[in-house]
C-alpha positions in Angstrom: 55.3 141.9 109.2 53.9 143.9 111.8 55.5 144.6 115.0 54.4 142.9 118.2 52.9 144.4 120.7 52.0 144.5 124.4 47.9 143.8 123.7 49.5 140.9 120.9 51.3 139.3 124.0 48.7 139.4 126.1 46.0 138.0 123.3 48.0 134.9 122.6 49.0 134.1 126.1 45.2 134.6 127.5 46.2 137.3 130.0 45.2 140.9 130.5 48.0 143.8 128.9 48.6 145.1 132.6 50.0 141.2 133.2 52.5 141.2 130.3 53.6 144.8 131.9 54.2 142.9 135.3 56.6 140.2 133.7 58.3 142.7 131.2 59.2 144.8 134.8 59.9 141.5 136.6 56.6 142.6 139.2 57.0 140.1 142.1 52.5 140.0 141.6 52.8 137.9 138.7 52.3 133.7 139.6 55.4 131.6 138.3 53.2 129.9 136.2 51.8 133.1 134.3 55.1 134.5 133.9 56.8 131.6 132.4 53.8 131.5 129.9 54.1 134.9 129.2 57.9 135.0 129.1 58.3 132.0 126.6 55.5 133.7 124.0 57.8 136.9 124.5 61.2 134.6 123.5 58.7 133.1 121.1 58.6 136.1 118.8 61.8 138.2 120.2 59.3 140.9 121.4 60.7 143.9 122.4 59.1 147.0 124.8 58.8 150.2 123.7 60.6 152.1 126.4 59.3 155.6 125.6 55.8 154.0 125.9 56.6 152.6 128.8 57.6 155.6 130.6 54.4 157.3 129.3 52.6 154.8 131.0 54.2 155.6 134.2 56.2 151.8 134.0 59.8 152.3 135.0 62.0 152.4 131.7 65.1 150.7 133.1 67.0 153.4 132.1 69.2 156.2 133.2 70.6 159.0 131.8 74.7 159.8 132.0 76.1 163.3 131.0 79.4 163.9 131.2 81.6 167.2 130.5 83.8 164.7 127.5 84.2 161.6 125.9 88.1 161.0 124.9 89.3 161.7 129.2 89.9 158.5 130.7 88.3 159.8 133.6 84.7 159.7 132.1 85.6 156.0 131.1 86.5 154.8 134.4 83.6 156.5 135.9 81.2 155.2 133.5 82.8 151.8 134.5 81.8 152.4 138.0 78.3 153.3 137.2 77.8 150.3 135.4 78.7 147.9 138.0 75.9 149.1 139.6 72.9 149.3 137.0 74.2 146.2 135.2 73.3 143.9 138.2 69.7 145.8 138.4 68.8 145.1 135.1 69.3 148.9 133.9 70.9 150.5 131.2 72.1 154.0 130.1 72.0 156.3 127.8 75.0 158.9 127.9 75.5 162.4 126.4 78.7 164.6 126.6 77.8 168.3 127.1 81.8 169.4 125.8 81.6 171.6 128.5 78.9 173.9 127.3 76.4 174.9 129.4 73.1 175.3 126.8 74.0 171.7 125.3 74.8 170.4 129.1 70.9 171.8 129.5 69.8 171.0 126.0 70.9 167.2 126.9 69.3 166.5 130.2 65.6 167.8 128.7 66.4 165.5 126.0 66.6 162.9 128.9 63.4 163.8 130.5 61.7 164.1 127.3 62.7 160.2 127.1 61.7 159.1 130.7 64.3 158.3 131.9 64.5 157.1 135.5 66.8 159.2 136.8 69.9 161.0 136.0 73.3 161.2 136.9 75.5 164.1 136.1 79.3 165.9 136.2 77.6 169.5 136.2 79.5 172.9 134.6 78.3 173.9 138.0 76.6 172.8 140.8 74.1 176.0 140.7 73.5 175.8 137.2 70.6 176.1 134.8 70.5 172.2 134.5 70.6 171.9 138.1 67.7 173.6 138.4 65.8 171.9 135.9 66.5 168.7 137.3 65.0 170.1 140.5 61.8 171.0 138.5 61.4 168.2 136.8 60.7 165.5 139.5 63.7 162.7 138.6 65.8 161.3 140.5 69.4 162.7 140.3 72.7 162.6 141.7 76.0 164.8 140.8 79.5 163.6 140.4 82.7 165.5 140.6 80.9 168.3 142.1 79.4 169.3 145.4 76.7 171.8 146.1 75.6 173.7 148.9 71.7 173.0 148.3 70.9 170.7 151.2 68.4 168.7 148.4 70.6 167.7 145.8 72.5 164.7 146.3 76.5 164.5 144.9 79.7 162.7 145.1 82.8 164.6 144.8 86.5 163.9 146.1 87.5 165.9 148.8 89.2 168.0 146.1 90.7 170.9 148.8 92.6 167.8 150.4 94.1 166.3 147.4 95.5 169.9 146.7 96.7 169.8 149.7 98.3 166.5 149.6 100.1 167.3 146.1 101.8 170.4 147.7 103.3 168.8 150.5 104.7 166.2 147.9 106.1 169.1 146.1 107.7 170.6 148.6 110.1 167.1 149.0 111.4 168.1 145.9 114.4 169.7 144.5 114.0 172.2 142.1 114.3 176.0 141.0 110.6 177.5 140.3 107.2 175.8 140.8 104.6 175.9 137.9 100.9 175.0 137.9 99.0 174.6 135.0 94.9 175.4 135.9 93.4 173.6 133.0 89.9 174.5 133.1 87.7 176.8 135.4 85.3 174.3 137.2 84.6 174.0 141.2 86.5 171.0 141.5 89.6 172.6 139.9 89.6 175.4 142.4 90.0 173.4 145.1 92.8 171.7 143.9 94.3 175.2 143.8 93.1 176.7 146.9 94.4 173.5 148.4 97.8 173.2 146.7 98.6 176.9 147.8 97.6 176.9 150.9 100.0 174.1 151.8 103.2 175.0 149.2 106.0 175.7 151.4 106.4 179.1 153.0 108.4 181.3 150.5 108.0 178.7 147.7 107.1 180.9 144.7 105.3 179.1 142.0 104.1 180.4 138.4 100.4 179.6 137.2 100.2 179.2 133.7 96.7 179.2 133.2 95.0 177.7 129.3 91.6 176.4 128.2 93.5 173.0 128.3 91.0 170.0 128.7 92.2 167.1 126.7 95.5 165.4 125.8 96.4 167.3 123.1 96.1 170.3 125.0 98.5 169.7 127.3 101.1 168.5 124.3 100.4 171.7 122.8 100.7 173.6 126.0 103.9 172.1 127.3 105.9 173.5 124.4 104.9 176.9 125.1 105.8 176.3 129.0 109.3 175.2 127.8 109.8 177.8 125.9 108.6 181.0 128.0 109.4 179.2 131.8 112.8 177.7 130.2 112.1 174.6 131.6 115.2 173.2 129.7 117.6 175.4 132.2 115.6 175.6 135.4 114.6 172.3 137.1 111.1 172.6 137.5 108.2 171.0 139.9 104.6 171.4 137.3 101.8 170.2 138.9 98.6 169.9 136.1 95.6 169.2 138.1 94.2 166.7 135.3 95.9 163.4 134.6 95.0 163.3 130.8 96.4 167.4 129.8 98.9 166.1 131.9 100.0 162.8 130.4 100.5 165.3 127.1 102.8 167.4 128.9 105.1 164.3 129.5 104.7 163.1 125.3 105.5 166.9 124.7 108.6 167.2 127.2 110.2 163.7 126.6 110.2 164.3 122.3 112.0 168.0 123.5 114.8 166.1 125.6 113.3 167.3 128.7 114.3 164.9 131.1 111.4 163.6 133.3 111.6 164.0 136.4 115.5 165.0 136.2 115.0 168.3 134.5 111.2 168.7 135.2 109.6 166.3 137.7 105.6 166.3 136.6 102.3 165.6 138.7 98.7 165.3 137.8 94.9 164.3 139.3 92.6 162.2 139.3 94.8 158.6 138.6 92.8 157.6 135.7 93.9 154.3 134.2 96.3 155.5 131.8 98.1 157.4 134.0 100.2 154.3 135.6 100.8 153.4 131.6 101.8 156.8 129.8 105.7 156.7 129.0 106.7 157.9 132.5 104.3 156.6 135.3 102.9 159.3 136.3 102.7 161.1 140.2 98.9 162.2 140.4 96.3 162.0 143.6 93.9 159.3 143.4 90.2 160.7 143.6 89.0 156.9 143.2 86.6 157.7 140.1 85.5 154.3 139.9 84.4 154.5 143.5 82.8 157.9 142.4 80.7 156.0 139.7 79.5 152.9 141.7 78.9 155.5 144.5 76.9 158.0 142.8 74.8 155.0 140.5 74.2 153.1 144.0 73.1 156.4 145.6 70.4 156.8 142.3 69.1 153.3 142.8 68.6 154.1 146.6 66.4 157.5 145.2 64.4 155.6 142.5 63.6 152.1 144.5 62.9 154.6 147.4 65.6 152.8 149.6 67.1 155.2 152.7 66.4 159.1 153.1 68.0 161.4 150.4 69.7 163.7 149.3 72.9 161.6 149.6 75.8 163.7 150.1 79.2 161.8 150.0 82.6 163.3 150.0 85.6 160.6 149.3 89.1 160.6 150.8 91.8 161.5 148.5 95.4 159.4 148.1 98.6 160.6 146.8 99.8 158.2 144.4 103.9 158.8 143.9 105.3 156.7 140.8 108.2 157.9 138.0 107.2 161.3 137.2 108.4 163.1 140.0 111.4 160.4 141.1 110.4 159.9 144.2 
């Protein structure tokens, strides 16, 4: 049987095509009576639009686009979360692609997005000048970046105040008792070094502290990593303060320490970011700052509505307030 279509709508139900457009995007020009016409022959045959043909048309797909750096990280889940409690209620949906933290697929990704009209984009960039950045810029759609800031006084972002939560962690650190300080940088990103330029700027005069730096971004990582720690830091004889600026390599480093007989936090007190989800379930609750990524998502999809319905002036530039959240990991 042959597909319905727009002009097949429109034949049936006595209207012009540009009429079954205005119900299918819920136009406020259409009379009650026309539209309920029009809407029952559309439940009538389960007609679906065609939303790339839509957006060739210039109609608004009712669609965004989502990248994100990775799938399995909680974070990217409660974000997504956020994001949705926004579009949901205005009748959108979204299609989302991870970039695994390569720039040329990051890039590769969003064309793919314009190519498929969506109507607008919202992104956790590699960087906030990068190639896809720029792209977006050309290309016309509404944007918005997440977890990142940028200096371009056009582009709109919402990002933790990443320097502050550094800041906050090191002050918690220095409450605590112990004989060497380790962090664990697990991936080079903006965001990241904040956390660090934060954290040290604030670590207790005369506190020494050991970074031991890996291309850690996932939960296996940091299981794999914290048996290396143990072993060359000897975590087992020196009561250690780590802070891992991300919750989920973290969360690994307290599997990994706990199946060694590392006592947590008795022998080595752990901390994290971002307080993802999981990170109040994992074995030993973990001590982590709160960068309130569902408020990051709802934030940053609210912002894109405002851009695409034309609602306020962008770019939107919003910078949320950090929290230390203390639970088991660090016994205090």
């Amino acid at each position: 049987m042959k597909p319905m279509t727009i002009a097949d709508i429109a034949r049936e139900a006595g209207v012009s095509k540009a009429t079954v457009s205005r119900v299918l995007s819920k136009s406020s020009l259409v009379h009650e009576r026309t539209r309920k016409k029009v809407s029952s022959i559309i439940d009538k045959y389960g007609y679906t639009p065609n939303i790339l043909a839509q957006g060739l048309a210039g109609m608004p797909t009712k669609t965004i686009g989502v990248v994100v750096d990775e799938f399995p990280n909680n974070f990217y889940i409660d974000l997504a979360d956020g994001i949705d409690s926004v579009i949901s209620v205005n009748d959108y949906f979204f299609q989302v692609m991870s970039s695994h933290w390569i720039p040329e697929r990051e890039l590769q990704g969003v064309r793919s997005l314009i190519n498929n009209r969506v109507d607008g984009i919202l992104i956790t960039p590699a960087a906030s000048d990068s190639a896809t950045v720029e792209a977006l810029k050309k290309s016309g759609i509404p944007f918005v970046l997440m977890n990142c800031r940028s200096d371009d006084p056009e582009v709109s972002y919402v990002s933790c105040d990443n320097y502050k939560g550094g800041a906050l962690m090191a002050e918690h650190i220095n409450s605590l008792d112990h004989e060497q300080i380790i962090l664990v940088s697990v991936f080079d990103h903006e965001s990241v070094r904040d956390r660090i330029k934060g954290f040290d700027d604030h670590l207790r005069a005369g506190a020494v502290r050991t970074t031991r730096y890996s291309d850690a971004k996932t939960y296996q990582d940091g299981y794999v990593l914290a048996a290396q720690i143990a072993e060359s830091d000897s975590i087992k004889t020196k009561k250690t303060s780590l802070f891992v600026t991300n919750d989920y390599v973290a969360i690994g480093f307290i599997t990994r320490f706990l199946e060694m007989g590392i006592a947590i936090p008795e022998q080595a007190a752990v901390a994290g970011f971002d307080d993802i989800r999981l990170s109040a379930l994992c074995q030993v609750p973990l001590t982590t700052v709160s960068q309130q990524v569902f408020t990051m998502g709802r934030t940053a999809a609210e912002d894109l509505m405002n851009i695409i319905k034309k609602n306020g002036t962008p770019p939107f530039r919003r910078t949320l307030d950090p929290h230390l959240i203390i639970r088991k990991s660090t016994g205090k």
